[in-house]
N, CA, C and O of each residue as an XYZ file, in Angstrom:
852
protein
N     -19.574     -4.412      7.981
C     -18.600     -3.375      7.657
C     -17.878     -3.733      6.364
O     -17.634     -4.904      6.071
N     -17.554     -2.738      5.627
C     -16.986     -2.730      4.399
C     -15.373     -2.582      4.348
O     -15.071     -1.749      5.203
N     -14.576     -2.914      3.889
C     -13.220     -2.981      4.058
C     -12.591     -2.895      3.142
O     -12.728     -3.849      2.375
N     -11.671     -1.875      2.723
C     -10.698     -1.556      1.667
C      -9.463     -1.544      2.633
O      -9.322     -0.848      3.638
N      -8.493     -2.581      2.040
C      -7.155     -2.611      2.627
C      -6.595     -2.199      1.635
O      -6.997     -2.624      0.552
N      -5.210     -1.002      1.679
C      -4.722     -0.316      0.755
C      -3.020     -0.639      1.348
O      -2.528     -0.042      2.305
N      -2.286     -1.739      0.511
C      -1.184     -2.360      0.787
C       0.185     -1.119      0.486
O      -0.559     -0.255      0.022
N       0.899     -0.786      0.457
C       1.841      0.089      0.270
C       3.195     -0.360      0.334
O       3.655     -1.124      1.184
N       3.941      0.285     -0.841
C       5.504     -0.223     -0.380
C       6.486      0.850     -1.621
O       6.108      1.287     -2.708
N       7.535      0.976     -1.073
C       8.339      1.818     -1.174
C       9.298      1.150     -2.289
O      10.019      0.273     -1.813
N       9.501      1.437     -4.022
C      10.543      0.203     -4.714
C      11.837      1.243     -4.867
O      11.949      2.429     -5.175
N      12.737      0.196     -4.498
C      14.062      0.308     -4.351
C      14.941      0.089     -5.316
O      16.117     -0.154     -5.043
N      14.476      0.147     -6.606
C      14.713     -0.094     -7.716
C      16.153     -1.140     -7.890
O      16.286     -1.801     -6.861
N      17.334     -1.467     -9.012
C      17.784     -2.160     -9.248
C      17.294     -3.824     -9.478
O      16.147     -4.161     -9.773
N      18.191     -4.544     -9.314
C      17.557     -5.920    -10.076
C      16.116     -6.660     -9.279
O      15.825     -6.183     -8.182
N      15.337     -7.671     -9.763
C      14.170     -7.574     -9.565
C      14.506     -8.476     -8.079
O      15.425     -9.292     -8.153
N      14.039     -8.385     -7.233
C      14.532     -9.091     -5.924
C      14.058    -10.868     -5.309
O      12.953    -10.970     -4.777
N      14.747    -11.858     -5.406
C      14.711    -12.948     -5.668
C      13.349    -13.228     -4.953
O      12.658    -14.023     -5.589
N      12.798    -12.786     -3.814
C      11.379    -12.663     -3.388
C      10.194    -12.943     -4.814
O       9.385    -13.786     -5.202
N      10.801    -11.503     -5.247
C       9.650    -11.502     -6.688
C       9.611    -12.537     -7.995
O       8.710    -12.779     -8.798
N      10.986    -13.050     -7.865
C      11.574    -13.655     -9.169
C      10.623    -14.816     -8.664
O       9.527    -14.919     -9.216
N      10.918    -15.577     -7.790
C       9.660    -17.027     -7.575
C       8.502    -16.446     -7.523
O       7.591    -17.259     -7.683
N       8.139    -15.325     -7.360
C       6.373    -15.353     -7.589
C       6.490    -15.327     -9.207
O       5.910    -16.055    -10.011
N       7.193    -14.522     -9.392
C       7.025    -14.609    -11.169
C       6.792    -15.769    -11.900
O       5.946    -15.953    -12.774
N       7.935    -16.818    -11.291
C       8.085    -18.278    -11.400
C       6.400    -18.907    -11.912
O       6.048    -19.543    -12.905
N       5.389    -18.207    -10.333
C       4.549    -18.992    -10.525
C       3.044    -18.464    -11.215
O       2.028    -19.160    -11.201
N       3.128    -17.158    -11.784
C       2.632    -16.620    -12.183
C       2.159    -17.559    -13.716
O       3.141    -17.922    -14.364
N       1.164    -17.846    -14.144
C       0.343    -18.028    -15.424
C       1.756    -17.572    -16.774
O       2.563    -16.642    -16.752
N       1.581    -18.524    -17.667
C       2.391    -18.177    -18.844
C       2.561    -16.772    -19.750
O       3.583    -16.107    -19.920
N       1.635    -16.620    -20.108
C       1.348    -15.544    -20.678
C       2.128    -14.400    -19.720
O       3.281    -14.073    -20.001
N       1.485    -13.867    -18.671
C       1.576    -13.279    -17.896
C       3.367    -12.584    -17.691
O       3.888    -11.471    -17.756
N       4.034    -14.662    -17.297
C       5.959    -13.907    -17.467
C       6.176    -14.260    -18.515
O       7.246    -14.869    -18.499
N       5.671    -14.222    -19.667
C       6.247    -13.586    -21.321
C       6.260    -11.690    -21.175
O       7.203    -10.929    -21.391
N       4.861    -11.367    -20.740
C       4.610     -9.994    -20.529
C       5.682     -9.458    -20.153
O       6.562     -8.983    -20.871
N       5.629     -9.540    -18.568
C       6.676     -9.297    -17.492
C       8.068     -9.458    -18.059
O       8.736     -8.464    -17.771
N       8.859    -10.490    -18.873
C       9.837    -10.923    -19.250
C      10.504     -9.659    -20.632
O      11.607     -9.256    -21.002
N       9.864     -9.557    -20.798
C       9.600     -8.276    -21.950
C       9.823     -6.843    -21.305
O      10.320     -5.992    -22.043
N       9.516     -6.502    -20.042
C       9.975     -5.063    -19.756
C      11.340     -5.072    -19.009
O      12.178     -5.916    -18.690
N      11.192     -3.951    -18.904
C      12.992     -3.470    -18.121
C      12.758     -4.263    -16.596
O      11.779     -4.952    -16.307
N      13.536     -4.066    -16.014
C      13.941     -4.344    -14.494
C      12.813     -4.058    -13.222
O      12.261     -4.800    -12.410
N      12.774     -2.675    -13.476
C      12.230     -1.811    -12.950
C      10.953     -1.430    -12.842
O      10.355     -1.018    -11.848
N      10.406     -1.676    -14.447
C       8.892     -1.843    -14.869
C       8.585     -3.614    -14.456
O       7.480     -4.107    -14.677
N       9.484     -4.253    -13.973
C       9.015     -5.798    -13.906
C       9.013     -5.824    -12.664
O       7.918     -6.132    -12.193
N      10.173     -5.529    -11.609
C       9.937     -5.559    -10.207
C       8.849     -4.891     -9.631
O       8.304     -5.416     -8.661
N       8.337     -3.546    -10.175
C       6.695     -2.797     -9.700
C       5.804     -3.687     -9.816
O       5.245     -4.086     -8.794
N       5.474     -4.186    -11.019
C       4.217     -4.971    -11.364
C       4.365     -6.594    -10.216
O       3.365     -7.179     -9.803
N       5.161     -6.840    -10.042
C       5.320     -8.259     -9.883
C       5.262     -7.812     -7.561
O       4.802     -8.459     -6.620
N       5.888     -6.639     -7.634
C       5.563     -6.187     -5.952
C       3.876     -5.371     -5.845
O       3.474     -5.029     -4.733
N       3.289     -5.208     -6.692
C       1.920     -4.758     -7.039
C       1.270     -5.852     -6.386
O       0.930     -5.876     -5.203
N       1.085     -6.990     -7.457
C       0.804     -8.235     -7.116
C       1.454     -9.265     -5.873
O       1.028    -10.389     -5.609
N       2.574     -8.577     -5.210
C       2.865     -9.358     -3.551
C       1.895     -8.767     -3.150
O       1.065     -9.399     -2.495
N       1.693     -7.312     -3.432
C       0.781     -6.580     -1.766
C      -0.651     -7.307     -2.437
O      -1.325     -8.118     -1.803
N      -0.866     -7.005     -3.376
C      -2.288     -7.949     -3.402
C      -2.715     -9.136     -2.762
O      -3.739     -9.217     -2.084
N      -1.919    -10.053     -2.985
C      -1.788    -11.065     -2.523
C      -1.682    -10.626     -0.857
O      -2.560    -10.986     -0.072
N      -1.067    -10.199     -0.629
C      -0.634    -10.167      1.202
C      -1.931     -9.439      1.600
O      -2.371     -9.606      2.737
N      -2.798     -8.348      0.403
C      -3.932     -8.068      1.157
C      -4.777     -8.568      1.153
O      -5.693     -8.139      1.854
N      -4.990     -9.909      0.267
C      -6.452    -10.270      0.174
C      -5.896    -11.685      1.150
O      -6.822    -12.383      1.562
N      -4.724    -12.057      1.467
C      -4.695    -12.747      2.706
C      -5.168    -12.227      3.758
O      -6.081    -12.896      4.242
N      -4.979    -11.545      4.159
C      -5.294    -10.360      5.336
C      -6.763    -10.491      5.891
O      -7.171    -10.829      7.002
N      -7.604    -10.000      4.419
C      -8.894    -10.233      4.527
C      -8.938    -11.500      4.470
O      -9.069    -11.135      5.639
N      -8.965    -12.500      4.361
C      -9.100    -13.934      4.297
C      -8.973    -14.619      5.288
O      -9.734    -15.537      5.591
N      -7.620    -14.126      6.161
C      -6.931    -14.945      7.346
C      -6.713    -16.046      6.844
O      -6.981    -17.133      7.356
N      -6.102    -15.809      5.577
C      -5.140    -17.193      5.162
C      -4.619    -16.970      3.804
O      -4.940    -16.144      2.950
N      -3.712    -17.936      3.812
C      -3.096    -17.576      2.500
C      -3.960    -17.382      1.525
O      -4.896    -18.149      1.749
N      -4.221    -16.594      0.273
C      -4.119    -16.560     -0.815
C      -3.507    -17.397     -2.406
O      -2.901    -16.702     -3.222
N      -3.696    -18.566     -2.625
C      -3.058    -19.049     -3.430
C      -2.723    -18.355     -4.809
O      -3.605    -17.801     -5.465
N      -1.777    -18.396     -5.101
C      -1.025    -17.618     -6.804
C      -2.045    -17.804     -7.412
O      -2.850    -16.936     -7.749
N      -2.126    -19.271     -7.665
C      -2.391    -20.080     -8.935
C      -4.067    -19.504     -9.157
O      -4.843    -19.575    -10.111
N      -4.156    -19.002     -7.980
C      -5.617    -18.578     -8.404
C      -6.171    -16.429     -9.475
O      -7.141    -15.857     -9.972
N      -4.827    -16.226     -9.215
C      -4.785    -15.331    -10.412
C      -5.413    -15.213    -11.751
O      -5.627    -16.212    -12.438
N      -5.631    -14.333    -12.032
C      -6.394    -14.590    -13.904
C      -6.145    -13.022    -14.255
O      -6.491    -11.963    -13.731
N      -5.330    -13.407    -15.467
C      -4.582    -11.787    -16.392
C      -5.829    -12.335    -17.873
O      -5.676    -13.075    -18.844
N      -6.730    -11.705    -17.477
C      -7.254    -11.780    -19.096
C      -6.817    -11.083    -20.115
O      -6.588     -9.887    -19.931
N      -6.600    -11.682    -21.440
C      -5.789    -10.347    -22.258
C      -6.530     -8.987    -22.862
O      -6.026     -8.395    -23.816
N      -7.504     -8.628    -22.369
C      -8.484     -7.647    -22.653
C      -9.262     -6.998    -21.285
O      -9.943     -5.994    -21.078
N      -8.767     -8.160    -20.457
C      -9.715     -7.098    -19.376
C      -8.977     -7.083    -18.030
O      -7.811     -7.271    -17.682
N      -9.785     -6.871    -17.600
C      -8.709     -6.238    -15.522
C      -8.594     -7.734    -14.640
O      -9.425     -8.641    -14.590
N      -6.988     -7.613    -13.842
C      -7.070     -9.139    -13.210
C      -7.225     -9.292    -12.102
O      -6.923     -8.459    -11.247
N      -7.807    -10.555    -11.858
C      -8.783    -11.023    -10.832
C      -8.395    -11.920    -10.134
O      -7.754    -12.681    -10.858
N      -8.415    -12.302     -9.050
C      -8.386    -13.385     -8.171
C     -10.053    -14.516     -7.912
O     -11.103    -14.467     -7.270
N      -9.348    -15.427     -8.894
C     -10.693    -16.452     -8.923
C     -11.420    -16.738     -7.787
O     -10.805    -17.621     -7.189
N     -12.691    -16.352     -7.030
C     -13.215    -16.508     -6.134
C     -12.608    -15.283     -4.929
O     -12.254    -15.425     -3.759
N     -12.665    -14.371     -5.600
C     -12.104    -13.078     -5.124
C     -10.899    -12.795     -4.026
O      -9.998    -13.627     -3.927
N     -10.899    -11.967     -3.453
C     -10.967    -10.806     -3.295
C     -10.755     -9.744     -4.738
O     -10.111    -10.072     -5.734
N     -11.547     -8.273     -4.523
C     -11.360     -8.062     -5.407
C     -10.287     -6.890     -5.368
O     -10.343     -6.156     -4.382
N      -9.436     -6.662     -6.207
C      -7.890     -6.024     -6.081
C      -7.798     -5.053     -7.050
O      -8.370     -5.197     -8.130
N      -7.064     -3.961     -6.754
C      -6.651     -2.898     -8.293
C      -5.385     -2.338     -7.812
O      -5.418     -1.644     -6.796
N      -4.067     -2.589     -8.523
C      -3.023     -2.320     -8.467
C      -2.481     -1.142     -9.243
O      -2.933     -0.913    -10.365
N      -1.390     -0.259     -8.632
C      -0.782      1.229     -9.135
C       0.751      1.765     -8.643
O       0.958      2.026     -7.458
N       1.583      1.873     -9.465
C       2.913      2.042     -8.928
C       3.259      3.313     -9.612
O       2.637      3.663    -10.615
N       4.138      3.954     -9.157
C       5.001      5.382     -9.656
C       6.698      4.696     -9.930
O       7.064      3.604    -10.365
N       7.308      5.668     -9.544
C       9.064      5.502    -10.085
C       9.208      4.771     -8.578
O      10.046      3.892     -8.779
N       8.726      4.690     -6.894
C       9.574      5.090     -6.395
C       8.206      4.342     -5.432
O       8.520      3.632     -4.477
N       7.163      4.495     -5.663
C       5.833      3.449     -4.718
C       4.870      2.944     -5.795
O       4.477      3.395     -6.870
N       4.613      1.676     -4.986
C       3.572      0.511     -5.600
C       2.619      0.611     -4.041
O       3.090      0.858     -2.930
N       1.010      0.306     -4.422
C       0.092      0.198     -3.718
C      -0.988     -1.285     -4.135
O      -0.899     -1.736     -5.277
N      -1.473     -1.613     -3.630
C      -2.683     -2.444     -3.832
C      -3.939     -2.412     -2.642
O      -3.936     -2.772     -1.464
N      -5.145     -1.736     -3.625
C      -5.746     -1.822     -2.693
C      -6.736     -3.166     -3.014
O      -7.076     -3.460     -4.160
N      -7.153     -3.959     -1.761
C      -8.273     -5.093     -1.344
C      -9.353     -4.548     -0.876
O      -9.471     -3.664     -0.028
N     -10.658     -5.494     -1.862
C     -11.604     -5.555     -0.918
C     -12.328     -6.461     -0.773
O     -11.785     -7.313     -1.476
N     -13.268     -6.950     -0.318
C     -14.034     -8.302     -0.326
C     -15.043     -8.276     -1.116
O     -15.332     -9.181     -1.898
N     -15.735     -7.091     -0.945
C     -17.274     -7.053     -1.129
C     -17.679     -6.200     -2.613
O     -18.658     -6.296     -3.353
N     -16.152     -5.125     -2.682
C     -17.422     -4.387     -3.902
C     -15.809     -4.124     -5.018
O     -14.637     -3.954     -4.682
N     -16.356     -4.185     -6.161
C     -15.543     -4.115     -7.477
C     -14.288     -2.665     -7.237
O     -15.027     -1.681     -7.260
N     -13.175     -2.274     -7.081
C     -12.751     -1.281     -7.086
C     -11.692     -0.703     -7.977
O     -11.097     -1.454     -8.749
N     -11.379      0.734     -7.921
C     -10.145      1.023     -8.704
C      -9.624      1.936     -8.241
O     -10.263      2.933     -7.906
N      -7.995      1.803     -8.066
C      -7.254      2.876     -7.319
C      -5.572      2.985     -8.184
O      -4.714      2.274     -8.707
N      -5.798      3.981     -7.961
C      -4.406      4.544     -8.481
C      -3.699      5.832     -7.979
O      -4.398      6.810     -7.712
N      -2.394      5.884     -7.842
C      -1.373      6.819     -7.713
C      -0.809      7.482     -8.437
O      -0.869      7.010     -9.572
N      -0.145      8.566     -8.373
C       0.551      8.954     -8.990
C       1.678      9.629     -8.109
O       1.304      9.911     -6.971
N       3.226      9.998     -8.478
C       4.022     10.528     -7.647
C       4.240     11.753     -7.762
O       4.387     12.037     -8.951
N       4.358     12.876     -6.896
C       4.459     14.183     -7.547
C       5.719     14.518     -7.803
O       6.738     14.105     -7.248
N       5.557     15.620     -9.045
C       7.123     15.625     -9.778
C       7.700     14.384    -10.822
O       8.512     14.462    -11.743
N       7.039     13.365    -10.358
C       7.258     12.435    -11.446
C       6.266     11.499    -12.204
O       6.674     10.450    -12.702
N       5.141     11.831    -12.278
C       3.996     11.711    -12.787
C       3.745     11.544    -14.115
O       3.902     12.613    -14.705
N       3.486     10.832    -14.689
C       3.112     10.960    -15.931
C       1.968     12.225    -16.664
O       1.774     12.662    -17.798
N       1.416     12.464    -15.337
C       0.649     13.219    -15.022
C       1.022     14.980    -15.186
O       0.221     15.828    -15.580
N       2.849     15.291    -14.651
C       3.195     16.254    -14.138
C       3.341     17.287    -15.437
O       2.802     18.394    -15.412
N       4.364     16.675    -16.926
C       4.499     17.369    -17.784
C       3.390     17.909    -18.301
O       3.237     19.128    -18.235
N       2.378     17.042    -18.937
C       0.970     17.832    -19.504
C      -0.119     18.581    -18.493
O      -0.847     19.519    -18.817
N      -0.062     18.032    -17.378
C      -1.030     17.974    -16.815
C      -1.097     19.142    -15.541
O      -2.015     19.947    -15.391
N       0.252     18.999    -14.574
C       0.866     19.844    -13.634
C      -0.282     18.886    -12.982
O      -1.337     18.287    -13.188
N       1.241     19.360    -11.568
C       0.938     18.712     -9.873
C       0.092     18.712     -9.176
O      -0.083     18.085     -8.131
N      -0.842     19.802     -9.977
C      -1.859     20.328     -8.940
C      -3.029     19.945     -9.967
O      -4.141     20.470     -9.923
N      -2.660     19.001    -10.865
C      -4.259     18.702    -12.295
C      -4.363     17.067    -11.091
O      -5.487     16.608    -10.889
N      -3.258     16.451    -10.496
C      -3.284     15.493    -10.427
C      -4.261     14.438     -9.447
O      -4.422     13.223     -9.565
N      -4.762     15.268     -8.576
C      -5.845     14.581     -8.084
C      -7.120     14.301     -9.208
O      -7.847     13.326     -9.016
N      -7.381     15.295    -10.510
C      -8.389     14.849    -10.965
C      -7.683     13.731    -12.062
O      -8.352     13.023    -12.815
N      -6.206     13.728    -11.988
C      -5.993     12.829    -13.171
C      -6.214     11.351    -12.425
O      -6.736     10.448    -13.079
N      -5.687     11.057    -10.648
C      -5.517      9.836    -10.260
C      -7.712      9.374    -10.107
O      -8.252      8.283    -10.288
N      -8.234     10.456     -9.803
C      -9.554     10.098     -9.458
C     -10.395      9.293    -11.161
O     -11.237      8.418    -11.359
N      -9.491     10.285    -12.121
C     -10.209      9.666    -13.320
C      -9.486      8.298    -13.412
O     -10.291      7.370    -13.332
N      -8.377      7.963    -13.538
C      -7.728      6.624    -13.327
C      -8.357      5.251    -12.514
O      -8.735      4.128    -12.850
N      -8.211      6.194    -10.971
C      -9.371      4.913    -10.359
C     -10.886      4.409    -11.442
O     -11.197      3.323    -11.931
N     -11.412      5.500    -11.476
C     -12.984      4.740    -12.602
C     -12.308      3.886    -13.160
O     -12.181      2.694    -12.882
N     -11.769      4.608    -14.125
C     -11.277      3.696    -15.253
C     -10.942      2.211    -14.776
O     -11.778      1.365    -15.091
N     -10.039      1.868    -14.194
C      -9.432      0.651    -13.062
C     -10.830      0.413    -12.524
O     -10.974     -0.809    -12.491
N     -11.733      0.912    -12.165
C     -12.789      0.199    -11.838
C     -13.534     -0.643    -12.695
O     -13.827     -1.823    -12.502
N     -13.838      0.140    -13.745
C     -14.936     -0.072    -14.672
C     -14.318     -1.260    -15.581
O     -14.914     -2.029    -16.335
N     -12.680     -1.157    -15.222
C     -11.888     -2.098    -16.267
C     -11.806     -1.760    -17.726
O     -11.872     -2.495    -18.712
N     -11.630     -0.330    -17.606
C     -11.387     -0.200    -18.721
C     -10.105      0.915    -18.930
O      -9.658      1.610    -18.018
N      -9.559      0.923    -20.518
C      -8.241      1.298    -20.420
C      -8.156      2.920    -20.581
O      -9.098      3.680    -20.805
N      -6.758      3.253    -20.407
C      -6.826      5.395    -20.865
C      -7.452      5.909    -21.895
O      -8.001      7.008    -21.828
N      -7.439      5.052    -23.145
C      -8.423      5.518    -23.929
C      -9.721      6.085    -23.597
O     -10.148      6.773    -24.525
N     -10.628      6.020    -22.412
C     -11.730      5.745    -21.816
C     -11.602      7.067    -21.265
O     -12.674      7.640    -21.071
N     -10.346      7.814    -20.905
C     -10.455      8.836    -19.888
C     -11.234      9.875    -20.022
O     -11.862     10.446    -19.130
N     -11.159     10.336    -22.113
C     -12.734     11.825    -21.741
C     -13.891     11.362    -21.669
O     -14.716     12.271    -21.577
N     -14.454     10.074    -21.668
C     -15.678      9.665    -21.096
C     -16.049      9.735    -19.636
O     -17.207      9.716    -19.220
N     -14.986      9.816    -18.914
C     -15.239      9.836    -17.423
C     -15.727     11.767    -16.794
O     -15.274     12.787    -17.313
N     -16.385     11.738    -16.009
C     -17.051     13.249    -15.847
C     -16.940     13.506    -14.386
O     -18.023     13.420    -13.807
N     -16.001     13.775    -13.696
C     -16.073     14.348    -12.047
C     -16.992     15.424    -12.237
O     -17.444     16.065    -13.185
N     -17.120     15.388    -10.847
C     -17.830     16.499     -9.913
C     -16.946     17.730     -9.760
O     -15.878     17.584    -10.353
N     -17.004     18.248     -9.486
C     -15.747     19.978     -9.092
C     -14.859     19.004     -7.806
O     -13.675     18.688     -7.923
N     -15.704     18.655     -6.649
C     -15.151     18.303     -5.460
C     -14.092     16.975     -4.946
O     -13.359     16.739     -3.986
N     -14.644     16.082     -6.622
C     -14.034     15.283     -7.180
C     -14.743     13.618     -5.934
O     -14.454     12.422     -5.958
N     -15.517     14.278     -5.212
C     -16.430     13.354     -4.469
C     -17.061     12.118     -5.343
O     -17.258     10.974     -4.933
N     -17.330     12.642     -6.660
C     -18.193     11.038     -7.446
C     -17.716     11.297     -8.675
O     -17.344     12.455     -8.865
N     -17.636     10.616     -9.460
C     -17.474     10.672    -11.351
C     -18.552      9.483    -11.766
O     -19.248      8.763    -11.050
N     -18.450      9.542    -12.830
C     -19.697      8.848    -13.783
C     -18.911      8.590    -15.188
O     -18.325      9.447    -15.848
N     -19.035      7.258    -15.474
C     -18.499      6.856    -17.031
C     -19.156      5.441    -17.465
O     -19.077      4.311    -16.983
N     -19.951      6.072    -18.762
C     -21.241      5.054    -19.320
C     -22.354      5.232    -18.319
O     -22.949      4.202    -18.002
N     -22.692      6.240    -17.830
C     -23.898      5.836    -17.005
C     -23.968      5.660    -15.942
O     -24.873      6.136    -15.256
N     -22.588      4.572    -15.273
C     -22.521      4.284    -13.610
C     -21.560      5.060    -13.325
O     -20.421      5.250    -13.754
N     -22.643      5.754    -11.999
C     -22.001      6.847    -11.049
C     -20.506      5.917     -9.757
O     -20.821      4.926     -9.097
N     -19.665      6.267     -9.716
C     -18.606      5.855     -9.321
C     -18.496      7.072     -8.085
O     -18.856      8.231     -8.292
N     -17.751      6.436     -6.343
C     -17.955      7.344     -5.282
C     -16.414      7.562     -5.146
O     -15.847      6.496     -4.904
N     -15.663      8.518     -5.223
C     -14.490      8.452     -4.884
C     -13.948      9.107     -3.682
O     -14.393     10.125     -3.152
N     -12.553      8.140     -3.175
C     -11.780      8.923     -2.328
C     -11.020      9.358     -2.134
O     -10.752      9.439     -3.333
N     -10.190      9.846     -1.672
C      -8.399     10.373     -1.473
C      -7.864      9.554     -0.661
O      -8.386      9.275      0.419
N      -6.419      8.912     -1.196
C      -6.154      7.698     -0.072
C      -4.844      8.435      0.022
O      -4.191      8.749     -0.972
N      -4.402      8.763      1.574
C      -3.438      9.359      2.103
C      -1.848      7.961      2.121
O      -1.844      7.082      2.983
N      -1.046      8.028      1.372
C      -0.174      7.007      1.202
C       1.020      8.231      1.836
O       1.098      8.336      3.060
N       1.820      9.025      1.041
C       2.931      9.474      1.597
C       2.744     10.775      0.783
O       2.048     10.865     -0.229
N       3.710     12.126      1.558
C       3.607     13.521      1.014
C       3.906     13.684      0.184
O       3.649     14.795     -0.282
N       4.812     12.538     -0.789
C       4.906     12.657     -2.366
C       3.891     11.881     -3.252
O       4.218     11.878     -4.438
N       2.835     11.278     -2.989
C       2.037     10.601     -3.242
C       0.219     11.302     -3.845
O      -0.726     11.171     -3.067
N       0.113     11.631     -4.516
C      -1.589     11.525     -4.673
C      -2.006     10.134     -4.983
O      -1.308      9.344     -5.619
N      -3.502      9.808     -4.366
C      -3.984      8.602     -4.570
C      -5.514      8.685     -4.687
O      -6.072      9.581     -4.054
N      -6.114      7.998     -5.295
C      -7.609      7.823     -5.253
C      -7.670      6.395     -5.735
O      -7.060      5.691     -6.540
N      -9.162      6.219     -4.480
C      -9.538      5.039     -4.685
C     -11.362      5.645     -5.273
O     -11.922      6.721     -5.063
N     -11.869      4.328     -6.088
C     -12.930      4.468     -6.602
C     -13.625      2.992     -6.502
O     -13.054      1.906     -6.405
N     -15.204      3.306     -6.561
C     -15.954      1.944     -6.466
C     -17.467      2.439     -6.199
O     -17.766      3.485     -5.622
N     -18.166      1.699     -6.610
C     -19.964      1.823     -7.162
C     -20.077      2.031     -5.904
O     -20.688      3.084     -5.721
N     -19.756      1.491     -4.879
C     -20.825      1.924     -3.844
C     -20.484      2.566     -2.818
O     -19.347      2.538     -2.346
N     -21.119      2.998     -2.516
C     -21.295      4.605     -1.488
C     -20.616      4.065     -0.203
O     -19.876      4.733      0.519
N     -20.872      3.104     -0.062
C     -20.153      2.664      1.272
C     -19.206      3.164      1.897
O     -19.159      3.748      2.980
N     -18.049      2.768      0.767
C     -16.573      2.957      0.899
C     -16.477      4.127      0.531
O     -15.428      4.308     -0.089
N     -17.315      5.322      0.664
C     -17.100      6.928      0.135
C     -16.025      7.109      0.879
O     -14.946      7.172      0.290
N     -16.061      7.242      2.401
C     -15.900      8.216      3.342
C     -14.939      6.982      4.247
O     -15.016      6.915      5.473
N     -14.089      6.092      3.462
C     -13.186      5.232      4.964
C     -12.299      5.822      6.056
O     -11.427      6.677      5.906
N     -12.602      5.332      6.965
C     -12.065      5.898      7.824
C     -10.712      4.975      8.015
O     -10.496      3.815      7.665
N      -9.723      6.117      8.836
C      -8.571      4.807      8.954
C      -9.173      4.536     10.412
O      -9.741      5.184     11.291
N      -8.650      2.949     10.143
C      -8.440      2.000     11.088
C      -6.976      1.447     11.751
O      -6.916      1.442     12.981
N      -6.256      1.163     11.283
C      -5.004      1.440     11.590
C      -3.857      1.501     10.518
O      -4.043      1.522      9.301
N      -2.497      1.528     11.233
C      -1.577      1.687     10.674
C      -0.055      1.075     11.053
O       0.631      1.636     11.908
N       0.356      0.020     10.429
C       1.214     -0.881     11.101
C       2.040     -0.968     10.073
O       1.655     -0.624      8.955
N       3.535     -1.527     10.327
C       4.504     -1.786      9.771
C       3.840     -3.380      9.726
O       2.957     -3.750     10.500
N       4.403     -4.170      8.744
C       4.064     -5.533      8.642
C       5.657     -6.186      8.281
O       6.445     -5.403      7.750
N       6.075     -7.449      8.534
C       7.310     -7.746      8.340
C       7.754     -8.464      6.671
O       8.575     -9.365      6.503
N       7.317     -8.083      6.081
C       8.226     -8.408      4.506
C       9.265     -7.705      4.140
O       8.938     -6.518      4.174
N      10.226     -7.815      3.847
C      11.458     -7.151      2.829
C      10.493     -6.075      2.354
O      10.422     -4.925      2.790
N       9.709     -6.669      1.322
C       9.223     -5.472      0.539
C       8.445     -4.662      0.743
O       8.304     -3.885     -0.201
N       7.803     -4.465      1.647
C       5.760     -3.752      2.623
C       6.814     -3.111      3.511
O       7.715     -3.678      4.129
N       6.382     -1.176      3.423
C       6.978     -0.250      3.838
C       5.176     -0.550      5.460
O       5.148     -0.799      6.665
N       4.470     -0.386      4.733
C       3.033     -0.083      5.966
C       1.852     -0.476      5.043
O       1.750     -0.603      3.823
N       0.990     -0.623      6.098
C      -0.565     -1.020      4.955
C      -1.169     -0.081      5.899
O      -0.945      0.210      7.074
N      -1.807      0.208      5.225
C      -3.468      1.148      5.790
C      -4.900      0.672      5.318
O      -5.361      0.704      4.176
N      -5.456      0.246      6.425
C      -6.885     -0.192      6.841
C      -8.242      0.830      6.877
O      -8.816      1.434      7.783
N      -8.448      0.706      5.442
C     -10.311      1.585      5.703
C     -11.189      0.715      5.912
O     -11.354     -0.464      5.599
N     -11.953      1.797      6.730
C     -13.095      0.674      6.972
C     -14.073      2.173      7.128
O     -13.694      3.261      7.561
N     -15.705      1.706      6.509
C     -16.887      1.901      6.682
C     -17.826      1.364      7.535
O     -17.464      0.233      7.859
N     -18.723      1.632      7.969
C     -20.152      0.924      8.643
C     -20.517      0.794      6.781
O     -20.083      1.508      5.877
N     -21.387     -0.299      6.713
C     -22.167     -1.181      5.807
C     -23.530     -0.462      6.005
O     -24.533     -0.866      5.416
């Protein structure tokens, strides 16, 4: 069975919360120069992006996850050395991370009404804007990339450079659009598996897809 864990949490904005400040701590150099450089708000998302990652590819693991095993390349998408493999996405107001073990992925959100998405694009463009996002986050590559990517009408598969990409709709909250994306067909169609509160300060619920393989 194939497994996409899709981590979720609700940011509460104001100062970055001492939880996050020691992961930052242990985060790669480069990395809190980056982080150190944005506002509050843009630093507490990214840095609770990377808790749920971490808490999901523990999950799948059944054991901790070590930091130190992180890698921010400065050109390409970041990775957890000896996997799991992870793609992180936050709005004004939710951060997600989805995990998986087995196959390369990309997922992203957007919030409705506050979308980056909403002014050019409108509320209702936004499922094809988050589905083109996931590729992109898949393929590891950046927005520049976006009129290369080609959905379907149904928004079921897209294609960019050649590899066909299977996408899904990931149900997070009624202000929320989400899509997850990834090469293989597997993970088209996840079903939920469950749905639990988990005990961190920061993790509102995680949601569990799972496929037959």
């Amino acid at each position: 069975m194939t497994l996409v864990l899709v981590m979720h949490a609700r940011l509460r904005g104001g100062a970055v919360p001492e939880e996050l400040a020691l992961l930052m701590e242990r985060l790669p150099y480069a990395k809190r120069l980056e982080l150190e450089r944005r506002e509050p708000g843009a630093r507490s998302a990214s840095l609770a992006g990377i808790r749920l990652a971490l808490e999901g590819a523990a999950r799948l693991r059944g054991r901790a996850v070590d930091v130190a095993s992180l890698r921010f390349p400065a050109n390409g998408k970041p990775y957890l050395e000896g996997g799991p493999y992870f793609s992180i996405s936050h709005s004004l107001q939710h951060v997600a991370a989805a995990v998986c073990e087995s196959v390369e992925i990309g997922f992203d959100l957007e919030e409705v009404g506050t979308g980056p998405g909403d002014s050019s694009k409108g509320p209702k463009k936004l499922p094809r804007w988050t589905a083109t996002e996931a590729i992109l986050k898949a393929a590891g590559r950046g927005l520049r990339g976006a009129r290369s990517v080609e959905l379907d009408d149904s928004l079921a598969t897209g294609t960019l450079a050649g590899q066909r990409y299977w996408l899904r709709p990931v149900e997070i909250s009624t202000d929320v659009v989400a899509h997850l994306a990834t090469q293989s067909r597997s993970v088209v169609v996840p079903k939920l598996r469950n749905h639990e509160r988990i005990f961190l300060r920061l993790v509102d619920h995680s949601v569990l897809f799972g496929d037959a393989a």
